[in-house]
Structures are given as C-alpha cells and as structure tokens.
C-alpha positions as CSV (number, residue, x, y, z in Angstrom):
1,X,-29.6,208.1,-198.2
2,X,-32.6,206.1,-197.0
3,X,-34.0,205.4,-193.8
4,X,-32.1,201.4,-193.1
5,X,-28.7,202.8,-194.1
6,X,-29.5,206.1,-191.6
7,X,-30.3,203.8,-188.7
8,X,-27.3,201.7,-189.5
9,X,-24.8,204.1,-188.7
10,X,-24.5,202.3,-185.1
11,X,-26.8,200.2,-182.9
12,X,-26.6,203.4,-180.7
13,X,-28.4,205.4,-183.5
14,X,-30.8,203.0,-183.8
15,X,-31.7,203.0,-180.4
16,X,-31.4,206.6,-180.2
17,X,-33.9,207.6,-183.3
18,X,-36.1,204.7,-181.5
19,X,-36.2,206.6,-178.4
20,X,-36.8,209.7,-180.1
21,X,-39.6,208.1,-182.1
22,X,-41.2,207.6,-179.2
23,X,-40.6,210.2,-176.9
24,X,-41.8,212.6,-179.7
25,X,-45.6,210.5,-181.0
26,X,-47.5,211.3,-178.2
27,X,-47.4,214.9,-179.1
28,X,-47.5,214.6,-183.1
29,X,-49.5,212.2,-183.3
30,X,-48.6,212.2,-187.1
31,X,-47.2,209.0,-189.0
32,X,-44.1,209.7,-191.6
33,X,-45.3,208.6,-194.9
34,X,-42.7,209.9,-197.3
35,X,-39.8,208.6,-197.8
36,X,-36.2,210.2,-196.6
37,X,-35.9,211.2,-200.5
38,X,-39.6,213.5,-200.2
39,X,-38.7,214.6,-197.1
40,X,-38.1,218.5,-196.5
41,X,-34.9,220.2,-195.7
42,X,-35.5,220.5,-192.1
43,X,-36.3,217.2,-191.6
44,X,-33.1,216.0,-193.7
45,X,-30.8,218.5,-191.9
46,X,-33.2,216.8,-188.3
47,X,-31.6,213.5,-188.9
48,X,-28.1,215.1,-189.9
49,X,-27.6,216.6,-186.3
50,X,-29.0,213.1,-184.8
51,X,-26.1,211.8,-186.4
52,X,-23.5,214.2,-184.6
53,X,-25.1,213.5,-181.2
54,X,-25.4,209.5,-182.0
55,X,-21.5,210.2,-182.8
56,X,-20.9,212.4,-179.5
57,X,-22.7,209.8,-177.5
58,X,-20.6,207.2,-178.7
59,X,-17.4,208.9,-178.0
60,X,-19.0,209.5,-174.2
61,X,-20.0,206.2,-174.0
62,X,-15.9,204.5,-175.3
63,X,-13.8,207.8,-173.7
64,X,-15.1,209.2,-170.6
65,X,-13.3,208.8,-167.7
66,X,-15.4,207.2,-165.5
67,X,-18.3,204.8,-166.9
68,X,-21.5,206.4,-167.6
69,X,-25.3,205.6,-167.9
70,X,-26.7,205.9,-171.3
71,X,-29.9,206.6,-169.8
72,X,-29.0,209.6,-168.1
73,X,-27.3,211.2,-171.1
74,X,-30.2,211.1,-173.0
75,X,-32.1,212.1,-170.2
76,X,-29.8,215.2,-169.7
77,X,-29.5,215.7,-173.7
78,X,-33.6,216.1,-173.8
79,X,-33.7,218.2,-170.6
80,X,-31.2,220.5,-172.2
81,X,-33.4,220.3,-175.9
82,X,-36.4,221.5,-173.8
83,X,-34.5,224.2,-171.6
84,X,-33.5,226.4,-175.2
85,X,-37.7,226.8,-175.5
86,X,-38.4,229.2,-172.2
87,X,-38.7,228.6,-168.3
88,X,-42.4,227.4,-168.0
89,X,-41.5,224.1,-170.6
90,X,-39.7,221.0,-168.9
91,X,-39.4,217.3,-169.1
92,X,-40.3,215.5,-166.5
93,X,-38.4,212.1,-165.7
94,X,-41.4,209.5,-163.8
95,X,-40.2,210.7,-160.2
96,X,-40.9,214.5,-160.9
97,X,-44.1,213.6,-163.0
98,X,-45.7,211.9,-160.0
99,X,-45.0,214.3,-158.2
100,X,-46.6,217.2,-160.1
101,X,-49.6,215.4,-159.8
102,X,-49.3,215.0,-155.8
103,X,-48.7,218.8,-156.1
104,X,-52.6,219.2,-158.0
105,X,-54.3,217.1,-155.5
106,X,-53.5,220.8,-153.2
107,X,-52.0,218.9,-150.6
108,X,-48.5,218.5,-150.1
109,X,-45.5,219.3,-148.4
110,X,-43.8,222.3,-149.2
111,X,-43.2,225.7,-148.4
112,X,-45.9,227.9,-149.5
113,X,-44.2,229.5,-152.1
114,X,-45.1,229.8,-156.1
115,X,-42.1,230.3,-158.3
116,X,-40.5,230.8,-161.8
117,X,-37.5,231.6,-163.7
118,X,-37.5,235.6,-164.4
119,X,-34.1,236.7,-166.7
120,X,-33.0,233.2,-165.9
121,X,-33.3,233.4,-162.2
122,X,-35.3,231.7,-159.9
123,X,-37.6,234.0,-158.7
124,X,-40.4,234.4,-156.0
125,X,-43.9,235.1,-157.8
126,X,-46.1,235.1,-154.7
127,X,-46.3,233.8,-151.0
128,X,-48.9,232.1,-150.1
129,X,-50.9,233.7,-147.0
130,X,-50.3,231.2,-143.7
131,X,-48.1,229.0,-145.0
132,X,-44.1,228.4,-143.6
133,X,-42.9,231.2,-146.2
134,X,-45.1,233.7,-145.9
135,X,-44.6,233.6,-141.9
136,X,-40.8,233.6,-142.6
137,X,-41.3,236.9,-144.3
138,X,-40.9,235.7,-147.9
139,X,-41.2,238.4,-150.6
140,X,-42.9,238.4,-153.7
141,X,-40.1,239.3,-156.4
142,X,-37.2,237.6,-153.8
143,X,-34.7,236.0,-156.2
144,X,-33.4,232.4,-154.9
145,X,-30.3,231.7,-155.7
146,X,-29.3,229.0,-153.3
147,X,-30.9,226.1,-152.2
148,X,-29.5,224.3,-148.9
149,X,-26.2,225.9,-150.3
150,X,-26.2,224.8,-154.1
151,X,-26.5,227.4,-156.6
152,X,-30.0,227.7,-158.5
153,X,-28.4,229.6,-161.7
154,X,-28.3,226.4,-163.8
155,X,-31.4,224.8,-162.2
156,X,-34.4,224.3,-164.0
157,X,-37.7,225.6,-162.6
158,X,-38.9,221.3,-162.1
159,X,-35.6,220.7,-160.3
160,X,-36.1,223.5,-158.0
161,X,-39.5,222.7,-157.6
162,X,-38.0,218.9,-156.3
163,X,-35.7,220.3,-154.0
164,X,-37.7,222.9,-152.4
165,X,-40.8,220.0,-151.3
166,X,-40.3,217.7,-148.9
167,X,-41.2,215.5,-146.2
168,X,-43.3,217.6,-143.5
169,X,-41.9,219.0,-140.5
170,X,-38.5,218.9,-142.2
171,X,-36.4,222.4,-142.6
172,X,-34.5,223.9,-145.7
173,X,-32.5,226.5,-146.2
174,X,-32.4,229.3,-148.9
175,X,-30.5,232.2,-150.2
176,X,-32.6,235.1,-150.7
177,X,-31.8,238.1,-153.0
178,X,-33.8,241.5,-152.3
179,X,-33.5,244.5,-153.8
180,X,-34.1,246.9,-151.3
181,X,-31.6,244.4,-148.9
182,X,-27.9,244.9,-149.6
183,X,-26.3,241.5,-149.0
184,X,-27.8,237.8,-149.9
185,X,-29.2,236.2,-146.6
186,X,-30.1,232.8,-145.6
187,X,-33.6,231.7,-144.6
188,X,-34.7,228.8,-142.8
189,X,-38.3,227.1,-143.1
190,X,-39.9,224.0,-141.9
191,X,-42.0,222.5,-144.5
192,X,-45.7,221.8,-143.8
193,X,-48.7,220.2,-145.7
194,X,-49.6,223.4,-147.9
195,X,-53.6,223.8,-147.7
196,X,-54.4,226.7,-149.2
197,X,-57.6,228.8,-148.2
198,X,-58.7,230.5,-151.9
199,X,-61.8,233.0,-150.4
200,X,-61.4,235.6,-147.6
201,X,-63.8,238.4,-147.2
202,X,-64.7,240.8,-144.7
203,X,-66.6,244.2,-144.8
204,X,-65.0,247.8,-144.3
205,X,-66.4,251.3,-143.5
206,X,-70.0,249.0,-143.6
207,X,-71.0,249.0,-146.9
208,X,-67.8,248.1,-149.1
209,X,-67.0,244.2,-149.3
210,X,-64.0,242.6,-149.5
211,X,-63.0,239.9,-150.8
212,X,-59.5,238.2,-151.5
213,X,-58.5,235.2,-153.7
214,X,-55.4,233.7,-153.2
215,X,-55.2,231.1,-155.1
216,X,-57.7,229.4,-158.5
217,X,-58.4,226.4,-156.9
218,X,-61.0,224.1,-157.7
219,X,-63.6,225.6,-155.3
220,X,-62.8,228.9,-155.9
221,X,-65.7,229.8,-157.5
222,X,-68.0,228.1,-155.6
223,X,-66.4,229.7,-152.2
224,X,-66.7,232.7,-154.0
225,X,-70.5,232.3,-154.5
226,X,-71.0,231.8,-150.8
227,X,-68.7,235.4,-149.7
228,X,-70.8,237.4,-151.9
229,X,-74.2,235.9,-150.9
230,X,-73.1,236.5,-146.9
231,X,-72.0,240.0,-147.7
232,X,-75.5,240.5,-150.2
233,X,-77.3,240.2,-147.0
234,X,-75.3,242.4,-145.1
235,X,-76.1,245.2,-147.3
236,X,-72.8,246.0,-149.0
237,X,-72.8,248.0,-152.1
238,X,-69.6,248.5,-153.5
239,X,-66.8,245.9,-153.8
240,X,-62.6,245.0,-153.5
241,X,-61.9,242.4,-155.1
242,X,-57.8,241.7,-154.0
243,X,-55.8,239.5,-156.5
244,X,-52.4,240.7,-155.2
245,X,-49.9,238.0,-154.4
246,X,-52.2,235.6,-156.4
247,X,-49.9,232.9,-158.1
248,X,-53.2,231.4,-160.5
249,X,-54.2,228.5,-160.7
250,X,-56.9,226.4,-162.6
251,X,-57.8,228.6,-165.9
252,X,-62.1,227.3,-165.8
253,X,-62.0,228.9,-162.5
254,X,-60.5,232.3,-163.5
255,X,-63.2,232.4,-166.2
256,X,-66.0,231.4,-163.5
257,X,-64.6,234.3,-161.3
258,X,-64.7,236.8,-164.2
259,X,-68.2,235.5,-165.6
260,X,-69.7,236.9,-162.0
261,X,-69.4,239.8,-162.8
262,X,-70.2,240.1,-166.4
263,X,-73.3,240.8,-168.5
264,X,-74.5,239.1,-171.6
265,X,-72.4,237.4,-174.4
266,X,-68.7,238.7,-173.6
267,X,-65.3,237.1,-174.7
268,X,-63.4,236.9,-171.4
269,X,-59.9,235.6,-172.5
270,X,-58.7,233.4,-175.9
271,X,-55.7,231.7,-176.5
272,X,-53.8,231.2,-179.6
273,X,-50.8,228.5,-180.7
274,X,-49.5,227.3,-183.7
275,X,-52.3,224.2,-183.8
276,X,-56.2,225.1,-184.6
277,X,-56.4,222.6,-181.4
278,X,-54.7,225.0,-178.9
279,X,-56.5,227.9,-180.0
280,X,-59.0,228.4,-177.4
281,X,-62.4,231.2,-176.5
282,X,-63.7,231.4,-173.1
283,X,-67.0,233.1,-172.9
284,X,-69.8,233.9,-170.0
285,X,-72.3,231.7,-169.3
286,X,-76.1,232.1,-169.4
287,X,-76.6,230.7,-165.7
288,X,-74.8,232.9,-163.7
289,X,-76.0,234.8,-160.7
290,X,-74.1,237.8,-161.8
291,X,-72.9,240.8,-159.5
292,X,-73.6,244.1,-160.0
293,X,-71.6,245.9,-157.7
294,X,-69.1,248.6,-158.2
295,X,-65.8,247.3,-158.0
296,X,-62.0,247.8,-157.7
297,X,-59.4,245.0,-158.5
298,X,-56.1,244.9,-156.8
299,X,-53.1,243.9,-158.2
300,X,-49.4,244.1,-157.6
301,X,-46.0,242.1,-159.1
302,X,-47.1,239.7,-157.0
303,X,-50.9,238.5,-159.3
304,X,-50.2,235.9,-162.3
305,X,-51.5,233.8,-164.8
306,X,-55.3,232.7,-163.8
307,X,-55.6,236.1,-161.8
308,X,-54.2,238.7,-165.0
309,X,-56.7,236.6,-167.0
310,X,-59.2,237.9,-164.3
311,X,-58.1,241.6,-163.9
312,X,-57.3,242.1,-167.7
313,X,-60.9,241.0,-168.5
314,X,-62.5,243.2,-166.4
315,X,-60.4,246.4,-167.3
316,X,-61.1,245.9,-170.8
317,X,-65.1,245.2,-170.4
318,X,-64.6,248.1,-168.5
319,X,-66.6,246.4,-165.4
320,X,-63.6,247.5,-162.6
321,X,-61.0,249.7,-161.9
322,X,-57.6,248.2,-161.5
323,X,-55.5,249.8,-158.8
324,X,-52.2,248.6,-157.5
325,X,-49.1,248.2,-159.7
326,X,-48.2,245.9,-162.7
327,X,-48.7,242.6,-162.6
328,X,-46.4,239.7,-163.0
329,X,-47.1,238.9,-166.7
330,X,-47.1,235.4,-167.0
331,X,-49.7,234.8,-169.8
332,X,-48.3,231.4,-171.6
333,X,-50.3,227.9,-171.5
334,X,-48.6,224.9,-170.5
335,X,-49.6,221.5,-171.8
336,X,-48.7,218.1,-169.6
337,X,-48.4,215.1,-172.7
338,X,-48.1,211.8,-170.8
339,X,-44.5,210.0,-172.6
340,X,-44.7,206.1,-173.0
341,X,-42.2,205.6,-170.0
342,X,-44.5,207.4,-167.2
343,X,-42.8,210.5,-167.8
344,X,-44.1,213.5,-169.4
345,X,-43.4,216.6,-171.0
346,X,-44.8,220.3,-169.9
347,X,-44.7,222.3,-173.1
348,X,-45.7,226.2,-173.6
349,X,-48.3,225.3,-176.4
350,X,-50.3,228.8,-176.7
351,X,-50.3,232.6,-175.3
352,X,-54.0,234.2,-173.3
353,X,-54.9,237.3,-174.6
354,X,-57.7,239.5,-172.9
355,X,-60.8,240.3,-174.6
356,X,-58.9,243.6,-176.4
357,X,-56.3,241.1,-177.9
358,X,-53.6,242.1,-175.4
359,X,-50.6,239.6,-175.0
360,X,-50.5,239.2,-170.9
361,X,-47.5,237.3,-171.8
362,X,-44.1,239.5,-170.5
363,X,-46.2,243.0,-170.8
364,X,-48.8,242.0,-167.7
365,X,-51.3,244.0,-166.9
366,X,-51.0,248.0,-166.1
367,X,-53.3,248.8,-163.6
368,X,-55.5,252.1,-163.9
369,X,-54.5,253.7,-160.8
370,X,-51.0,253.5,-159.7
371,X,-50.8,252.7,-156.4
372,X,-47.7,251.8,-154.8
373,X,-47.4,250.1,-151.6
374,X,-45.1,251.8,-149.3
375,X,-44.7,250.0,-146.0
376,X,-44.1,252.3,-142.7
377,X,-40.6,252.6,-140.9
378,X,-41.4,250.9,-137.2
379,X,-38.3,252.7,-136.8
380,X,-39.5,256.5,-137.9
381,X,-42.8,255.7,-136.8
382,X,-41.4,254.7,-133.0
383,X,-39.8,258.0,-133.2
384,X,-42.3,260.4,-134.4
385,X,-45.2,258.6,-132.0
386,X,-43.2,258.5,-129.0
387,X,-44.5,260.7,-127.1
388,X,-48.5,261.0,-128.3
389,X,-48.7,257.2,-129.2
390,X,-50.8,256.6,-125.9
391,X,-52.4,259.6,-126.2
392,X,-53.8,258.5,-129.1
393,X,-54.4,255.0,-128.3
394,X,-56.4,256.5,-125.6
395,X,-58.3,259.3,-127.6
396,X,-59.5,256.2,-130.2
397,X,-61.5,255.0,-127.2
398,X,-63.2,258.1,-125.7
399,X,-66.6,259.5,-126.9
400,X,-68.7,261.9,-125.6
401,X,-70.4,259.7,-123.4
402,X,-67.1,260.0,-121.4
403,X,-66.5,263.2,-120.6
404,X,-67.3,264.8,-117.2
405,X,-71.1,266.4,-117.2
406,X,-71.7,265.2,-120.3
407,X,-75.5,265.4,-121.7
408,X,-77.7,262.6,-121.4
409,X,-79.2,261.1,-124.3
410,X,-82.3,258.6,-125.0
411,X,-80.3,255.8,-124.3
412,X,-78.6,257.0,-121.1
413,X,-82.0,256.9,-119.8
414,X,-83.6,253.7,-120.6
415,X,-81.4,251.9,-118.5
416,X,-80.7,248.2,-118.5
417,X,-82.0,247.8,-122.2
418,X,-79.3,250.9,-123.1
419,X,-76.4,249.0,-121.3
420,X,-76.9,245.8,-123.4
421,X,-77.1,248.3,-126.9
422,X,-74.4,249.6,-125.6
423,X,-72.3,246.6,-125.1
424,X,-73.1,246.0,-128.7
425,X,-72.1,249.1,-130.1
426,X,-69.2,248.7,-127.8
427,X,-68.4,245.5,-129.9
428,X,-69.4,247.1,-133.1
429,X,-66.9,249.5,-132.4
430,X,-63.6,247.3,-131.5
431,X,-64.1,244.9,-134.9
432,X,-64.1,248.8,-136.8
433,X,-61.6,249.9,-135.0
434,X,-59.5,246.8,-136.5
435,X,-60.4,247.1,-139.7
436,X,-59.2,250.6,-139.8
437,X,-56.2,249.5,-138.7
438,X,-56.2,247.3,-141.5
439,X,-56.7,249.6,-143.5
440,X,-53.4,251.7,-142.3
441,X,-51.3,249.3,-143.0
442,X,-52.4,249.0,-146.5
443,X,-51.9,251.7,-148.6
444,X,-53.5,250.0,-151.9
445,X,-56.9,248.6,-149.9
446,X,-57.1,251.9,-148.3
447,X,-57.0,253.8,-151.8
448,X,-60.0,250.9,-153.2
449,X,-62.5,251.7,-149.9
450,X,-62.1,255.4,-149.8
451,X,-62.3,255.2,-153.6
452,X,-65.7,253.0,-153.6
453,X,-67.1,255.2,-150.3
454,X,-67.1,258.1,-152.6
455,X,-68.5,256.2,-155.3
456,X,-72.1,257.6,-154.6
457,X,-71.4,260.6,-153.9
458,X,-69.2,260.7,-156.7
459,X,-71.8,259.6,-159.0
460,X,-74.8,262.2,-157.5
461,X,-73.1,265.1,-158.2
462,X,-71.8,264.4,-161.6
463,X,-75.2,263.5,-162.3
464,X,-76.8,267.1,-160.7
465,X,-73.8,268.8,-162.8
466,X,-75.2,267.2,-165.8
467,X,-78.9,267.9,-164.9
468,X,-77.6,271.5,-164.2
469,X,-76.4,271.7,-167.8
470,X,-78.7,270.7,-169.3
471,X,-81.5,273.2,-167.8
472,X,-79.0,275.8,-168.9
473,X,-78.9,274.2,-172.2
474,X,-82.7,274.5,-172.1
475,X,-83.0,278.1,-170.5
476,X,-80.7,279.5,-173.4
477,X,-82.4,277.9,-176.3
478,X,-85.6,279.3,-174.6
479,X,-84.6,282.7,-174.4
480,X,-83.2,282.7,-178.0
C-alpha cells in the first residue's frame, strides 16, 4: 500500500498523520526518503496502529454521547503516548510550557516544594528551606495523593505541577501520606513568590565550615565562591558540605560545585543516550581556585539529581566522605524540544553516570557512613528533663569566674579594658552556645564536625604509628 491510498483512508487520517508529522520533526529532524514499500517493519506496523486510532477517533468523533473536541483527544491520545515512557517525560500543551519557563526565571508562586512520581505516586523529593511548605512541616518522602480534594493517582507529574502554583497569597489544600503517621491528613499552605537562597554557611567548634546548598541555581557557584573565601579568612580547616533536602537544579553548576574541589584533569559526571548527540563528558577546568580542605558531604532521601552528580563525584575521586543515608536517585536527563504550536515536549533523552560508571539513575548514591537522622521525642525529652532542665540551662552559663572566692586572673585585674574582653567573649560564647545547639538537633551535622575535629588528630597519630613502625622495621633489620 503506498503513502496517497494510506492517507486516504479518511480526511481524519490525513489530518491525523499531518499532526503527527509535525508534532514528531522537531525531534528527528530526519526526512523519509523511501517509499512505504522500503520501509521497515516497524514503521509499516507504525502506520498500521495509526490506522486503528484514526478509526477509534472517528467512532468518538460520530458516537459519543455528548459532542467532543478533536483537539483535546489528540491532545489526551499524546499525553497518554508519552505517560507509557517514565514519570520525568511529558507533553506540555502552550499553557503549561509557558509556564515552565516562568518556573526557570526562580520566581514564582508556589509552594516551595520539589516533586516527582515515585512507584506511580506523587511524591515529595525535598522542601525547600523558608518557603510556605517547609514552615508547614512538609516532609521529604510525603506521598500526595490529594490535591484540594482530587485524587493525584492518575495525574501526571506537569498536571500536578499546574495545580499546585498559583497566584500568591492564595491557599491550597493537600493530602499528605507519611509513613511514620497512621492516617492521611490535610495540609493547608498559602502560596508565596518562591525565592530560593542556594548558599548558607556558618562555622562550628571554630575551625570546621559549613556550608549548605539548597538548590543549583544559577549563582550557585558564584555564591559559593564568596562562603568559602569569608570562611578562608577565618581560618577554617576542615569542611561540611550539606546537600540534604537538595532537589538539583542546573547540571553546569553541579559540575562548577564539584570542579572546586578537584585537582587536575578528572571526569566529573558523563551521560549516555541512544544519540552520539546526547552523550555527554563534564570535566574540571584549568581556572579554578580549587579547595583543599578536608571534607564531609551530607546527604539524605531528600538530595537529587544536580546534587548526586555532586556527592557521587566526590566519593568516587575519593576527595570526601559521604555521611548521611541514600540518596534520592534521580539520575535521568530531560530534554525541553519546542513543538510548532508553542507547545513542547520534555523527553528523558540520556542517564548521568559518576566518574566510576555508576547509574545514579534508581540506585542513588550510598553514602559511606550511615547516618540516620533520628529526631528527639519533645514528649520523652519533656519527661526525662523535667526536673534538671533549668539546672542545666543554668550550669551552661556559669564558669569559674562565678563562683564565690574564686581566683583572680590577669584579666580580672586590668579592669576596664578586661570588662570590654569580656563582653566579647561573653558574645563569643552565646553565638557557640547556638551552634551547639545546632548541632543537637542534628544528628548527621553532629557526626561530620566531630568527624572533621578529629581529623588532625586522627591523621598525627596514624602518621607517629607509621613512623613507629618503621624505626622498628629499621631496628630489626639492624640487629640482624
């Protein structure tokens, strides 16, 4: 059968393969130039299921019982072609398309929330810090499965993205699933414009840095330059770098982040499709200022995408230790191809793999040290504290400087200049005494500072061990 008696079959095929023609060009960009007879099987048996779904639209079309739009069939038949591929892969009607790219400018209204479909539910990746979610006490890992009251099971991840923005200052409910929480429950946030700080840092117990990405932005890197160069001059030695509850973002910065701390030529991640086009190497740069520090990288369920890219590199250059528990694992690329009607289509076109050739994709990465986070009771803590919690608030505060006949020191006696050092330590002393409770609340920081505070010492006494052997070595062979 050639091509005119194919597309003769009914004007509605016709317009159909026409449609199809173009909906499909942008991405081939290949030109049929054998005829139907040279054609391969698959392409023969293509245009033999086109004919069933011309013939099922027709019978829509003449014998549904209410009148239908053509448009939206075929706007329902592709989103349903492109939901059988996997949940990061979408078509996106002109409405949602614009949108998306509202949604890169990193300034909209939403709820501060990164999502995607996990075993075919819609499931919270990460919250983002300060936004209307992550006050509302939004989970990563919370499965949605209502949005103001319709079911999310047959929603696709673009969908759900429409419904959850909105205009600012307006509220929408969801139905939240959490594990350790026996019954569904509602949640009710006010949407905001969605600004999203990437860089936090801060120093603990003096000498270990801190610093926390939460999102790959596109001044990520840059902010990132001007945290380490502030905590450079305050003398810190080791560092934390936090990628827990990091969604990704932009894939050139998670290679700029990772390219900081790396030395020479080294492969940082690669990706690999079915075109020579999609296969991809990202590599370090020459003109880097590059840290040197010690580090530790946390992770948790919560890091994805840009950040696994991040933490698998540096686990497999063996530059950090990754401490936490397994990440997301959310390693595909997606590709946006503009469609002739100002819609588009956001295909999974290639996998990352770190340098090692590990798939992120569905395994994640498995951190070094296992570190879960347990959160504390307020209910068994209340208990067991009642009695010595003042006590101890109290005790925090004294020194010996405080207690009755206590022995002068230099200080004591220099008088006014002493008070004003004083005052300052005084200071000193409040912002540590924060940070350690910082630190008490978070199991996972807690283990990466004590971890890098013993780093030195750590380090000095395997070295005298080894120095101790090997004068052994050297007193034996002597004597023999």
């Amino acid at each position: 059968m050639n091509l005119k008696s194919k597309l003769s079959i009914s004007r509605i095929i016709g317009a159909f393969c026409f449609t199809f023609a173009i909906t499909l060009a942008p991405v081939t960009e290949l030109v049929a130039k054998e005829s139907l007879e040279e054609e391969s099987p698959s392409h023969s048996s293509a245009y033999e299921q086109l004919k069933i779904f011309s013939e099922i639209l027709s019978l829509v079309e003449s014998n549904y019982v209410e009148p239908v739009d053509p448009k939206s069939l075929i706007e329902g038949a592709i989103r349903g072609m492109v939901k059988t591929l996997d949940p990061h892969s979408s078509y996106l009607n002109a409405e949602s398309f614009q949108s998306m790219q509202v949604e890169t400018s990193g300034k909209f209204g939403g709820l501060g929330i990164e999502i995607s479909i996990r075993g075919g539910i819609l499931t919270v990746v990460s919250p983002i810090e300060d936004t209307p979610a992550w006050k509302q006490g939004v989970l990563a890992g919370d499965k949605i499965i209502k949005i103001e009251g319709e079911s999310t099971l047959d929603m696709t991840l673009t969908d759900a993205v429409s419904h959850l923005r909105g205009e600012r200052g307006k509220p929408i409910t969801i139905t939240l699933f959490r594990e350790t929480v026996e019954a569904p429950f509602d949640v009710t946030i006010v949407r905001d414009i969605i600004k999203v700080k990437s860089v936090k840092h801060k120093i603990y117990e003096d000498s270990v840095g801190y610093v926390s990405i939460r999102s790959f932005t596109k001044t990520t890197s840059g902010d990132l330059d001007k945290a380490l160069l502030k905590m450079e001059q305050s003398g810190v030695t080791k560092l934390v770098l936090d990628l827990r509850n990091n969604p990704g973002g932009l894939l050139n910065q998670a290679v700029e982040v990772s390219d900081r701390f790396l030395d020479g030529e080294n492969l940082i991640v690669y990706t690999k499709g079915r075109s020579e086009e999609q296969n991809m190497r990202f590599t370090t740069r020459e003109d880097i200022k590059r840290v040197k520090l010690p580090m530790v990288i946390l992770v948790n369920g919560g890091s994805a995408s840009a950040s696994e890219i991040v933490s698998g590199a540096l686990q497999d250059l063996g530059r950090a230790v990754i401490l936490g528990t397994k990440t997301f694992g959310k390693g595909s690329v997606q590709t946006i191809i503009p469609l002739s009607d100002q819609s588009a289509l956001r295909l999974t076109t290639a996998r990352y793999y770190t340098p090692s050739g590990r798939v992120i994709q569905e395994n994640g990465i498995v951190p070094d040290i296992i570190v879960e986070q347990d959160p504390i009771s307020k209910e068994v803590e209340g208990k067991e504290n009642e009695d010595s919690e003042e006590k101890e608030k109290i005790r925090r505060f004294l020194r010996e400087k405080d207690l009755k006949k206590h022995l002068k020191g230099k200080s004591s006696i220099e008088g006014d200049l002493a008070e004003e050092e004083a005052e300052e330590e005084a200071e000193v002393e409040k912002e540590q005494e924060e940070l350690r409770e910082e630190l008490k609340k978070d199991a996972q920081l807690r283990h990466a500072v004590f971890l890098l505070k013993g780093w030195n010492i750590m380090k000095n006494t395997i070295k005298k061990t080894s120095d101790s052997e090997v004068d052994s070595n050297e007193r034996v062979s002597f004597n023999r």
